[in-house]
MARMAR-342255 format. One record per residue (C-alpha): residue number from 1; x, y, z. Coordinates in nm, 2 decimals, decimal comma, always signed. Last residue first. Layout:
REM MARMAR-342255
NUM	X	Y	Z
...
//
This chain:
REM MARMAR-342255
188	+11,21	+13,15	+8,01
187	+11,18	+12,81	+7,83
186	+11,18	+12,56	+8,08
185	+11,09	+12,24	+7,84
184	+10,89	+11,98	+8,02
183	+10,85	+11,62	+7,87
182	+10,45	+11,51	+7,89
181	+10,45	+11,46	+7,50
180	+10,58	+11,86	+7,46
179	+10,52	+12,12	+7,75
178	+10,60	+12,43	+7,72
177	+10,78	+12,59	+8,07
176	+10,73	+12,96	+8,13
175	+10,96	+13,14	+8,45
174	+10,93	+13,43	+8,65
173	+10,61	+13,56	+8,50
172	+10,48	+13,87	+8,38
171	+10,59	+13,86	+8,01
170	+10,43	+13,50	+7,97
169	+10,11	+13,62	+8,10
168	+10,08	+13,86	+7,90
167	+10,17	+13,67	+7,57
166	+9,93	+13,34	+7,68
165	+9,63	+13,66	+7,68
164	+9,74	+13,79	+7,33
163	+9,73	+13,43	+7,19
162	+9,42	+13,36	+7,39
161	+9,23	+13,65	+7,20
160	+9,38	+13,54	+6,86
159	+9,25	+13,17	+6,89
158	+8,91	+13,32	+7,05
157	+8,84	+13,55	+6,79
156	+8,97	+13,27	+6,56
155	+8,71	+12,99	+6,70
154	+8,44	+13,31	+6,70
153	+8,49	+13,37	+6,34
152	+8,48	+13,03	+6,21
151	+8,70	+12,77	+6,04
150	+8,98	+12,82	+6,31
149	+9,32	+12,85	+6,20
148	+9,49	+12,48	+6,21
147	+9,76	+12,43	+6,56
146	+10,07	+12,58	+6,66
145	+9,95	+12,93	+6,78
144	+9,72	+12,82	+7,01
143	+9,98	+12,67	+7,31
142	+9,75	+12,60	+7,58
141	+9,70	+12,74	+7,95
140	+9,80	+12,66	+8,30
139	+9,85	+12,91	+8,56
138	+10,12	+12,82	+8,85
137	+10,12	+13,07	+9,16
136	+10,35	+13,10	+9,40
135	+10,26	+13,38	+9,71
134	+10,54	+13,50	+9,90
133	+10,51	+13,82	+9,86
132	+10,14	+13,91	+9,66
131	+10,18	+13,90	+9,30
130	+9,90	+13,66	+9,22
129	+9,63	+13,97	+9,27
128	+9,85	+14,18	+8,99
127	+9,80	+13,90	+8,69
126	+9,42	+13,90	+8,78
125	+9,37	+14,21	+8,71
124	+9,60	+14,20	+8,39
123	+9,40	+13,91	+8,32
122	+9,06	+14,13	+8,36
121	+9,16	+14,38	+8,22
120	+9,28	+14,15	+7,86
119	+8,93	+14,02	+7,89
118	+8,78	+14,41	+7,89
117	+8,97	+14,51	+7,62
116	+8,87	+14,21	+7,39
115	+8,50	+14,22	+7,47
114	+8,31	+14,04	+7,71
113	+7,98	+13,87	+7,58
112	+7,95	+13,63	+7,85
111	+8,12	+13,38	+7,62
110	+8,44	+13,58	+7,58
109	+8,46	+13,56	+7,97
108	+8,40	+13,17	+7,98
107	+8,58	+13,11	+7,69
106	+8,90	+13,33	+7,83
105	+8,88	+13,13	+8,16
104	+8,87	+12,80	+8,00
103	+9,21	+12,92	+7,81
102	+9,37	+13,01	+8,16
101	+9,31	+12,68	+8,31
100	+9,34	+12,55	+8,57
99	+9,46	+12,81	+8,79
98	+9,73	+12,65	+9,09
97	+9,76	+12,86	+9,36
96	+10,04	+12,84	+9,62
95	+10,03	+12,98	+9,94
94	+10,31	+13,07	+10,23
93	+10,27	+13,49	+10,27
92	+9,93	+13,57	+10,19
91	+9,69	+13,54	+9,89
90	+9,54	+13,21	+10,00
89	+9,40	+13,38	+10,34
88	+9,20	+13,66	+10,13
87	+8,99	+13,40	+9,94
86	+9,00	+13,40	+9,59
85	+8,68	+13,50	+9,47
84	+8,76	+13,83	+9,32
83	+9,07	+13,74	+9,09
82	+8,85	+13,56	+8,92
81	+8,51	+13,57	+8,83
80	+8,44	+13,41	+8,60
79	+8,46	+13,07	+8,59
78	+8,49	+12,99	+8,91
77	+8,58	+12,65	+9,16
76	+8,77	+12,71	+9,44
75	+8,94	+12,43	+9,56
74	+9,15	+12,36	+9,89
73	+9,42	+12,12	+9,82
72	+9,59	+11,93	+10,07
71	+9,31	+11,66	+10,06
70	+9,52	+11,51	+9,77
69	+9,42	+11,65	+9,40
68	+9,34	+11,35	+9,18
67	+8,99	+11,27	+9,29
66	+8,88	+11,61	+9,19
65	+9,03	+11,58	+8,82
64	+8,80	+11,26	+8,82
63	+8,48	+11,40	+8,93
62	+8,57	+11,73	+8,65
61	+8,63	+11,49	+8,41
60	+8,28	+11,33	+8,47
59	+8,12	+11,64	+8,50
58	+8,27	+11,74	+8,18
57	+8,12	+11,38	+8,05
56	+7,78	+11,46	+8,16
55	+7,74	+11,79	+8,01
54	+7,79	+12,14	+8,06
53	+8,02	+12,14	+8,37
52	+8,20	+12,46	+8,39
51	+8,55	+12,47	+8,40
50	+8,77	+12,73	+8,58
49	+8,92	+12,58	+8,85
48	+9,15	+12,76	+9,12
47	+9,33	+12,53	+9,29
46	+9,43	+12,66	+9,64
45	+9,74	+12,46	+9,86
44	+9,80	+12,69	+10,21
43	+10,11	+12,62	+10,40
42	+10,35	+12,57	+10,11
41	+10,67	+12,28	+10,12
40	+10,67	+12,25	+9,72
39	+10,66	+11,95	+9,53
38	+10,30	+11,92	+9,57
37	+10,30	+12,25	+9,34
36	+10,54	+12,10	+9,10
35	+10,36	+11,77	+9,04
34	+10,06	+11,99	+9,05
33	+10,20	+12,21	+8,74
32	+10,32	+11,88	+8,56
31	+9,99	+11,68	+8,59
30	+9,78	+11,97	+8,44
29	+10,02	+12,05	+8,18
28	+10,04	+11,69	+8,02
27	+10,03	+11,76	+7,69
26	+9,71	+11,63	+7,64
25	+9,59	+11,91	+7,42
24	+9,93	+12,15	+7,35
23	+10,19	+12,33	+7,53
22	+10,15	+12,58	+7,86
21	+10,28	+12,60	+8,21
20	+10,32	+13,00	+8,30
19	+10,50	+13,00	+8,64
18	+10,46	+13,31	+8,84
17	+10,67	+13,37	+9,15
16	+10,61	+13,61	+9,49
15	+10,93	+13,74	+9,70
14	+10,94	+13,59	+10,07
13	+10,94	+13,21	+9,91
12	+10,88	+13,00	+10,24
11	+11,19	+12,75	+10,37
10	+11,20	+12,94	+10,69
9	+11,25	+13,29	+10,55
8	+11,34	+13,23	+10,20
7	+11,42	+13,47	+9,93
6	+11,57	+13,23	+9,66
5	+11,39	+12,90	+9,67
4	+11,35	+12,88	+9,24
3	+11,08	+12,63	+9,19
2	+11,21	+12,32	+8,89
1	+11,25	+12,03	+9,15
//
């Protein structure tokens, strides 16, 4: 479909490949990126969830999000911690991760009272972990800059914080699609 097969030893990617999905709310970035992960001939299947559920209706959409993923999948839900809970066998040859999502990540870290610096480390940590050979990895995340400027100071610390983050991991990956009314737009 859109994955690049160059570098293959038996139909598996021998060089590793970052996708950056992003767009707006209800975009349909989720659907896309494991559309193109079960598009994919991959040994090992790891989502990598990053929601917490606070109340009954994220619980609900986390039950339902559940639900969608075939038994293929093998998920790993943190919020914080990431790059250090991914298990060791999902970062070999063969495996695809899917992090949903990238913003939920950034709230979670900014909420634990991490500062700027130490939020962009920890992407750039996490950045380096997904580029193991033959490892594909899909991150999706929304488009901030489009939308009103935040009435308060943590909704703008947050708006500029993801901005820099979505930049970051836009220049380390292999290809970014945006994602407009569920249509995909492959824009690097």
């Amino acid at each position: 479909m859109f994955l690049r097969r160059e570098g293959t030893r038996d139909g598996v990617s021998l060089s590793s490949r970052l996708i950056l999905i992003t767009g707006g709310a209800r975009a349909g970035k989720s659907r896309f990126a494991q559309s193109l992960a079960e598009a994919g001939a991959y040994q090992r299947c790891l989502f990598l969830a990053t929601a917490v559920a606070c109340d009954a209706e994220m619980k609900s959409r986390i039950v339902r999000h559940r639900r969608e993923r075939n038994g293929r999948w093998k998920t790993v839900e943190e919020p914080i911690r990431l790059p250090e809970r991914i298990p060791p066998q999902f970062l070999k040859q063969g495996s695809l991760l899917l992090l949903d999502c990238l913003p939920t990540f950034v709230t979670n870290l900014l909420l634990a009272e991490g500062s700027e610096k130490q939020i962009e480390a920890r992407v750039r940590r996490l950045l380096r972990a997904f580029r193991k050979p033959g490892v594909t990895t899909l991150m999706v995340s929304n488009e901030v800059g489009l939308g009103l400027v935040p009435e308060n100071p943590l909704g703008r610390r947050f708006r500029d914080l993801l901005g820099t983050v979505n930049q970051q991991a836009a220049r380390s990956a292999d290809e970014v699609y945006l994602l407009v009314a569920g249509i995909p737009m492959r824009i690097k």
